[in-house]
N, C-alpha and C positions, 0 to 999 in steps of 0.2 A: 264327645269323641274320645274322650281318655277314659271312661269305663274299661271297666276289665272284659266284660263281657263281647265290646267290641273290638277290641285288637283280640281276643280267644279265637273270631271266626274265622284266624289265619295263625297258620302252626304256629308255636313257637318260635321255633329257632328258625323263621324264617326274618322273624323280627329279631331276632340273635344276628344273621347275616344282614339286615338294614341297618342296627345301629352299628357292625363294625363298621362296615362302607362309609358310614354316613359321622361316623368320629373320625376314620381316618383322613375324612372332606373338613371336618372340623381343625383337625391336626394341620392340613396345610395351610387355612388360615390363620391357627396360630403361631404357625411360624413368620408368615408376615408381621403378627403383632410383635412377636418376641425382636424380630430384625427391627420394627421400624420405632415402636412407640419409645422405647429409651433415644432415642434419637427427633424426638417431638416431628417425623413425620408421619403424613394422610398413609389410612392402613389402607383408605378404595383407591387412590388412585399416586401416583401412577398403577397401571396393573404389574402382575407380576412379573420382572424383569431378571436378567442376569446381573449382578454387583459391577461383577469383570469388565463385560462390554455392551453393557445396556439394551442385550438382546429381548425385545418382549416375546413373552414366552407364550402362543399359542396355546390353544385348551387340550391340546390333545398329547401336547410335552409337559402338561400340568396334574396328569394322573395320578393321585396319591400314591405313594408305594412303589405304583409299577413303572411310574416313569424316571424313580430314578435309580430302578434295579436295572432296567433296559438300558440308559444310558450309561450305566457305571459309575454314579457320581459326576459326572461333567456335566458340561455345560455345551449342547448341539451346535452351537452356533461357534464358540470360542475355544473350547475341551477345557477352560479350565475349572477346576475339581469344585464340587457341590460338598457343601459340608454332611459328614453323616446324621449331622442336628437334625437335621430335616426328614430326614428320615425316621428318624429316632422318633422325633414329637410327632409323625404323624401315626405312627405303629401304638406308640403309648398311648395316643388319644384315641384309635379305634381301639383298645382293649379295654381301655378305660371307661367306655360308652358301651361295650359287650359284659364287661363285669358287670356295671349297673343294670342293664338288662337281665341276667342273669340271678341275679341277688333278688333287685326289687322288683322285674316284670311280672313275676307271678302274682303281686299285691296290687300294684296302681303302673300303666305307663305313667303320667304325670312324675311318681316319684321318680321311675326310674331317668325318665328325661331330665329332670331339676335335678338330683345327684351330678348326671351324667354333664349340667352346662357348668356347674360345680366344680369338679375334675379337672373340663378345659381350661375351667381360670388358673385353678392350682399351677398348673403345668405350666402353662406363661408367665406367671408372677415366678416361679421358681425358675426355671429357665433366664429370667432376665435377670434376679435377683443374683445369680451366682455369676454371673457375668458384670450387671453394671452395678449390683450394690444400693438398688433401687428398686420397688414394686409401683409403679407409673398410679395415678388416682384414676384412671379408667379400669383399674381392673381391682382397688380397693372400694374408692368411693363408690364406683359402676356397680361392681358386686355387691354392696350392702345392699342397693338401690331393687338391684334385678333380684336378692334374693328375698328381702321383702315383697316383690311382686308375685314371686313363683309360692310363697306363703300364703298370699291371698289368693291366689288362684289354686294352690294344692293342700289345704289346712295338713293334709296327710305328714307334710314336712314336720310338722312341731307336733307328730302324735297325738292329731284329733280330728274327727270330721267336722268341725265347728268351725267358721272363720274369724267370727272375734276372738273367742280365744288363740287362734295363729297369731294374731299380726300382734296380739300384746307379747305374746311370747316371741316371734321376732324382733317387736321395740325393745323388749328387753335383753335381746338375747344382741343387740346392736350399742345398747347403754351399757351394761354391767362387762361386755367381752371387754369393749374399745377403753372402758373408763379403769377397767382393775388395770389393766395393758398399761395406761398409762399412769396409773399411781405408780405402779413399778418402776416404769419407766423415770420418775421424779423421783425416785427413793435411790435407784441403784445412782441418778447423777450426783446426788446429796452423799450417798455413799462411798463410790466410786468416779467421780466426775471429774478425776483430773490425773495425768499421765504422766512420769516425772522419766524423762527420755536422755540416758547418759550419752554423752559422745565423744568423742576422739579429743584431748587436748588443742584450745585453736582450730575448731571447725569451723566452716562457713555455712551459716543459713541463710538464701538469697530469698527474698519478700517479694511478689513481682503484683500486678493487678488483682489475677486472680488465684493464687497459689503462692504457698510455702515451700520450696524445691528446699530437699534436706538434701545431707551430705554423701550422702550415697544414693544420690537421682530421685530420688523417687519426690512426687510434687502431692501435695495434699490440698485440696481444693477450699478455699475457706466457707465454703457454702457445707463444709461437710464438719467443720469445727465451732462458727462461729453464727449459728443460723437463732442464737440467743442474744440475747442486750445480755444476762448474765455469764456468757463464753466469753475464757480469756486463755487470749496467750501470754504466757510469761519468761521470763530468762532476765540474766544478769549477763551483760555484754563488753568484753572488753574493749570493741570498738565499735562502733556503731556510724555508717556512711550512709547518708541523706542526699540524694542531686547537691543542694547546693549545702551541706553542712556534714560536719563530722561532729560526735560524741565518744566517750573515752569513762572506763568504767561506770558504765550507769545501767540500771535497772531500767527492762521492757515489759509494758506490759500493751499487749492487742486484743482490743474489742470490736465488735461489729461495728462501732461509733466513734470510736474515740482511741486515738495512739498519743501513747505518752514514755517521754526517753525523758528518763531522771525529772525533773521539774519542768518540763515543756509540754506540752500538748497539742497534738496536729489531728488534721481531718482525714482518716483513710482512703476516704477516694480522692486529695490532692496528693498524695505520695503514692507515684508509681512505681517507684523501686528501690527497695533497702536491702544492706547487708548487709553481718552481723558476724562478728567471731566469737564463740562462746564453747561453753565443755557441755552443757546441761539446758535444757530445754522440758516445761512444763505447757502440755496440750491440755483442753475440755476431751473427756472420751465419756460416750453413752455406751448404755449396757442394750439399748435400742432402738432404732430408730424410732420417727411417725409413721412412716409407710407400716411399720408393723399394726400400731396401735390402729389405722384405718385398716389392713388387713385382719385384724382381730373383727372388727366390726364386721367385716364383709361374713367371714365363719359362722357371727353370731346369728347376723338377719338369718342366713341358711339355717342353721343348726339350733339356734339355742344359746340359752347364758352356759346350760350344764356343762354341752359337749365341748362349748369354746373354754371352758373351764380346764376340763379334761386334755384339750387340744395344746392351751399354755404350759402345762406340768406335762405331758408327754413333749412337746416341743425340747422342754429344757433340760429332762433327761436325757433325747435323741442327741441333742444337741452336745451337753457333756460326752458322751460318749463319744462322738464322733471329736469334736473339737478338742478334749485335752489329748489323745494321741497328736492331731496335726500340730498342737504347741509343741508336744514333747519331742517330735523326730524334726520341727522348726519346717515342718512344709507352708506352715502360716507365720508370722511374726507376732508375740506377742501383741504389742501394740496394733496387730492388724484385725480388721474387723473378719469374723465370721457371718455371714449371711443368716435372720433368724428365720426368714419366710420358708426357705424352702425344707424346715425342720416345723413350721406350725401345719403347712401343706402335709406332709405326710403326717404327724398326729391327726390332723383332721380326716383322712383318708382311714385312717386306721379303725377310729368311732364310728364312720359310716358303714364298715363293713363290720365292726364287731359284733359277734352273738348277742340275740336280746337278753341273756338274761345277764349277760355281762354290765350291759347297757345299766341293765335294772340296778344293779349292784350297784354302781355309779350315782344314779340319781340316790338312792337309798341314801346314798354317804352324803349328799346333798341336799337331803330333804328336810332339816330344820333350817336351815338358811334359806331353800326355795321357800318355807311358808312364811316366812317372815318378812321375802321382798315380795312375792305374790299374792300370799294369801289360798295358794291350792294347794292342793297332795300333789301328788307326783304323775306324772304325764304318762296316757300306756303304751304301750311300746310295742311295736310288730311283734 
């Protein structure tokens, strides 16, 4: 049913107007996912509702686009305001499903459909990423899964009508993205793994269950510092208040196991609450999360070891570019994380639509390394 020759016996750009309609159907469920799965809830049910006043929302007030240009952004039942998110992702995702049409319908539907379920992901992991600082494993691990499958089914993806050669070329392109990702990822901790954070004379840092509340409100999650046995926190304290004790110049150091003030050593889940007066504070800082390194993966199974290659060093140039400005005008804080997904998202985007002979040029610069992990030439190319 994906022959070219069968979707040809209906105009083109008639299939140009099914895949917008049908990405921007796509876009409104991914804004479900973007609302709910950072939130660990069901993306089927409840159905789609109002946040404000738990209106469910009818199929006919569910129309992509149009229902919430008619409505003005509100909400029918309550008026209060509809984010333009919603909007947005569901416009980007019918353009995004019409590009791919566009590009790759003229060669295979198949490809242009697996680009196009591709894109959706992108757009959700990026979306949520810039918001909660997290890419959910249903849309890392999910995507490695589904784009290995759309391999097997479309060899066309990995530049060949053969399908054993697909699916090694997306094992590999699953092993070599997710595993270089992650050398890095233990190089830059070994390099960079640790934060030396000045502070005000006599500052308070309160310690509570799940968070380190610094001096100027902000709470840092210990799940976002301390998700190693080798993460530690440390600092030299001039007083140091325990429930039932006090300590008075002595060194801290916090692990995911084990707290220790000068010579004693406690259990961190039996100390619910500390605080500390100190000038200086040393945090673990990653140059990446996991969510990336399984994002990397997801890239590969679709794309390739090449292009996820290609996708890492585009990522990290996009990346500087955009991030040393927001250091420099301090719209971000040093020590604050920049999102890396939604900078490997657009590299990856950029590969799928680049000229083949660009493409080519790329593998060329990769091709004694391809033959030495593969054992082939070089892959052909649209």
């Amino acid at each position: 049913m994906f022959e070219r020759e069968v979707w040809a016996a209906v105009p083109f750009h008639f299939w140009s107007g099914v895949f917008f309609v049908f990405g921007s159907m796509v876009g409104s469920f991914a804004n479900v996912c973007i609302h709910r799965m950072p939130r660990d809830e069901s993306i089927v049910w409840p159905p789609s509702h109002c946040p404000h006043c738990n209106y469910s929302i009818p199929w006919y007030l569910n129309i992509p686009l149009i229902t919430w240009l008619w409505l003005r952004g509100k909400c029918k039942n309550c008026g209060a305001p509809i984010a333009a998110r919603y909007f947005l992702v569901e416009l980007l995702t019918g353009v995004a499903f019409l590009s791919c049409w566009l590009a790759f319908g003229h060669r295979s539907a198949g490809l242009a459909l697996s680009y196009s379920i591709l894109l959706a992901g992108f757009i959700v992991a990026t979306f949520i990423d810039l918001e909660h600082l997290i890419i959910p494993d249903e849309i890392t691990i999910g995507g490695a899964a589904v784009g290995f499958i759309l391999c097997c089914i479309f060899p066309i993806l990995q530049h060949t009508a053969e399908r054993a050669p697909a699916i090694r070329a997306s094992m590999l392109g699953i092993a070599i993205a997710s595993g270089s990702v992650y050398l890095a990822l233990r190089g830059g901790k070994l390099l960079f793994g640790r934060e030396r954070i000045k502070l005000e004379p006599d500052s308070k840092l309160i310690f509570t269950e799940t968070c380190l509340q610094l001096p100027d409100g902000r709470e840092v999650p210990y799940g976002d510092m301390l998700y190693r046995d080798t993460d530690v926190i440390h600092l030299y304290a001039k007083t140091i208040e325990l429930p039932e004790i006090c300590f008075f110049q002595k060194d801290v150091t916090l692990c995911a196991k084990e707290l220790v003030v000068g010579d004693q050593k406690f259990n961190p889940e039996e100390v619910k609450h500390m605080e500390l007066v100190t000038s200086e504070l040393i945090l673990p800082r990653e140059a990446m999360g996991l969510g990336d390194v399984k994002f990397m993966a997801a890239i590969g199974a679709f794309l390739g070891w090449q292009a996820s290659i290609f996708s890492f060093f585009g990522a990290a140039v996009v990346g500087s570019i955009i991030g040393i400005p927001l250091l420099l005008t301090k719209k971000t804080e040093r020590g604050g994380r920049i999102p890396l997904g939604p900078f490997l998202a657009l590299a990856a985007t950029i590969w799928i639509f680049l000229p083949a002979h660009f493409q080519q040029f790329w593998f060329q610069q990769l091709s004694l390394f391809g033959d030495l992990i593969t054992g082939n030439t070089n892959p052909p190319l649209r």
